[in-house]
C-alpha positions in Angstrom: -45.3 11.9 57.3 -44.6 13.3 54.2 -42.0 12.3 51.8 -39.4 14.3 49.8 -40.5 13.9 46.9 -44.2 15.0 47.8 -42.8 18.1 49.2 -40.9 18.6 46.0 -43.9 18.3 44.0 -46.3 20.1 45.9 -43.4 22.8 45.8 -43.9 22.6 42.0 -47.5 22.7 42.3 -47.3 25.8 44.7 -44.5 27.3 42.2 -46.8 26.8 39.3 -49.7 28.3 40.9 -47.9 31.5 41.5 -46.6 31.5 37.8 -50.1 31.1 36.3 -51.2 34.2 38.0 -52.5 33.1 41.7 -52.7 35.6 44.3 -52.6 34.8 48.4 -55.2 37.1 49.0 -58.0 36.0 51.1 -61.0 36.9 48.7 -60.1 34.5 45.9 -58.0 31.8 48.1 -60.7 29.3 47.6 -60.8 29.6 44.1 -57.0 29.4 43.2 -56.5 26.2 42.5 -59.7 26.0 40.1 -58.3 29.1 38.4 -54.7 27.0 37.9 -56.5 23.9 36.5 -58.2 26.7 33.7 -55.6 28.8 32.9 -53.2 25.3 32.4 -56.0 23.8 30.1 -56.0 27.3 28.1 -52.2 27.2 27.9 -52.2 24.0 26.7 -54.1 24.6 23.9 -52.6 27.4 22.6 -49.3 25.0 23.0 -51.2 22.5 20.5 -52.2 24.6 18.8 -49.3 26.6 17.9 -47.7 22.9 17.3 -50.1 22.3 14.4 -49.4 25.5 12.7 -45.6 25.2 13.2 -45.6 21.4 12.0 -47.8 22.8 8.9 -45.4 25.5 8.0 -42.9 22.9 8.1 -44.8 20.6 6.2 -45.2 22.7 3.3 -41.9 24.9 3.9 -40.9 24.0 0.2 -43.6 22.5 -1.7 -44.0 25.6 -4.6 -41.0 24.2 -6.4 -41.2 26.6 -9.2 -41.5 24.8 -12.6 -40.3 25.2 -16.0 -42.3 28.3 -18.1 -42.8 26.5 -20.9 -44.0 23.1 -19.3 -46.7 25.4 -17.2 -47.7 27.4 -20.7 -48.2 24.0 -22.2 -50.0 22.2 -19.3 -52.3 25.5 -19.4 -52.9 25.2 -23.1 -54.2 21.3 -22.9 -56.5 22.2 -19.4 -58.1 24.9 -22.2 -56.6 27.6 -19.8 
């Protein structure tokens, strides 16, 4: 006998199946759940890695503070720039 909350989540399951792209036909039944388990890996990557270049433009959001002309011309001067 099944219990509520493994109805819910094979519900979820199901419902997230259907999201990902699955079809009920009969030609690729037996390949739908290997087809979630891949597109949810390649979705997840592209949610990690849009999280690293989000956290990076955050990181450096204001790191060009702009400094003072004549503390750059002099700085330039000494490097033998």
């Amino acid at each position: 006998m099944k219990t509520e909350r493994q109805v819910t989540f094979r519900g979820v399951l199901r419902t997230w199946k259907y999201t990902l792209g699955s079809f009920s036909d009969d030609k690729t039944e037996k390949y739908d759940n290997h087809v979630v388990v891949l597109r949810t890996i390649i979705l997840l990557t592209y949610l990690v890695t849009n999280c690293f270049i989000v956290s990076g433009v955050i990181r450096h959001w204001n790191s060009n503070q702009c400094q003072d002309r004549s503390q750059m011309t002099i700085q330039s001067i000494k490097d033998g720039g």
